[in-house]
N, C-alpha and C positions, 0 to 999 in steps of 0.2 A: 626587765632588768632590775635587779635588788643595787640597791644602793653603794651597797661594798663590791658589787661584784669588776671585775679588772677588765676594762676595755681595750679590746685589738680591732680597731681600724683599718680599713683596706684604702684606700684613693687614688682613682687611675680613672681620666675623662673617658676612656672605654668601657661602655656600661656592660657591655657582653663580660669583661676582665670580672670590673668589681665584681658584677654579679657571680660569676662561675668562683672566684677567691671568697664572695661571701659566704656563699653555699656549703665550699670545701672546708671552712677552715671550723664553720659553724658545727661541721660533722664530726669534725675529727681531733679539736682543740676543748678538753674539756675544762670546764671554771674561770672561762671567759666570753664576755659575751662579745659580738663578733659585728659589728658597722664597717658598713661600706659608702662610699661617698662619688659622684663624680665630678665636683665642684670644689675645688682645693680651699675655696673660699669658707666653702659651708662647713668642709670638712673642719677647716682652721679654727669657725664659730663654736662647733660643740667641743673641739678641745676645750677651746678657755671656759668654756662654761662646766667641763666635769674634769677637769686637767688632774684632779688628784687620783681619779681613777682608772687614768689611759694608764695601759702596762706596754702598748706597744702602737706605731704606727707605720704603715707600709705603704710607700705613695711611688707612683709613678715619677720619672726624670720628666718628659714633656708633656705640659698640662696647659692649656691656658691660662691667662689670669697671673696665674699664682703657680710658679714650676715645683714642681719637687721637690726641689736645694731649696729654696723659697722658705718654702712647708715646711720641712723636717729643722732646720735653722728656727725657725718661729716657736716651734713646736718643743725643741732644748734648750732655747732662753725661758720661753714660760715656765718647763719643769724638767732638769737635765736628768732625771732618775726615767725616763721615758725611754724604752730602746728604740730604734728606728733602722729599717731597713728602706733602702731605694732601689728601684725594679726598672730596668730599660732593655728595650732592643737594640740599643746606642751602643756607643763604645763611651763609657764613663771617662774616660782619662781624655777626651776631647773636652770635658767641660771644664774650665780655668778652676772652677770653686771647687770641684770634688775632693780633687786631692788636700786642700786644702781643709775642708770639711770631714773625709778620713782623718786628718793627723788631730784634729780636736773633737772628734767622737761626735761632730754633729750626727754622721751616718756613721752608725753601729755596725753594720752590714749590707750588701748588696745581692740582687738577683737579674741575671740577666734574660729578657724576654727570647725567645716562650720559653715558661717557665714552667716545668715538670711537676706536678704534685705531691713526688716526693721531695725533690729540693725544697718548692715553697713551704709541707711540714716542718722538713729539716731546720730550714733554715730559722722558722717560725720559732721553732722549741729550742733551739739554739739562744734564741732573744728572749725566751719567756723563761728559761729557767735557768737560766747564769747564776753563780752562787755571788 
């Protein structure tokens, strides 16, 4: 990974997910380079440490540890120019903070599990190239 280059993060404690999301997105997303994590914590770590050059992060809703809302919240006070999507097989409007977290752009966008390969591009290029 070259120093400039725009990091898109995956994190979902399903390593089957990440991995199948790293894979996919590493093929088909060109001019960024593509991590995946399944440890919200570790994930949270290498933000702060290259936070200028995350373009994107996509974390599961229930994670140990450290949830999703948790994450993406952490993740837009460190650096709010960051888009963020959240991915569940939930019903997001059960959780008190979502909505809350829509109306000030913690979560940029959502994806609901299982997730199609083309949504996940869609939704992906959706967040990476907003003008």
């Amino acid at each position: 990974m070259s120093s400039n280059e725009r990091i898109v993060s995956v994190v979902d404690d399903d390593i089957s997910t990440a991995t199948f999301f790293h894979e996919a997105l590493r093929q088909n997303i060109d001019g960024f380079s593509v991590i995946s994590f399944i440890d919200a914590v570790k994930a949270f770590e290498h933000f702060t440490e290259n936070n200028e050059n995350y373009a994107l992060v996509i974390s599961d809703l229930r994670m140990p540890g450290l949830n999703g809302l948790e994450l993406l919240k952490k993740v837009k006070t460190s650096n709010p120019k960051v888009r963020t999507i959240l991915m569940s097989a939930y019903n997001f409007e059960e959780e008190e903070k979502f909505q809350q977290y829509m109306e000030e752009e913690v979560i940029n966008s959502t994806i609901e599990k299982p997730v199609t390969m083309n949504r996940l591009y869609e939704r992906v290029r959706e967040q990476l190239f907003i003008n």
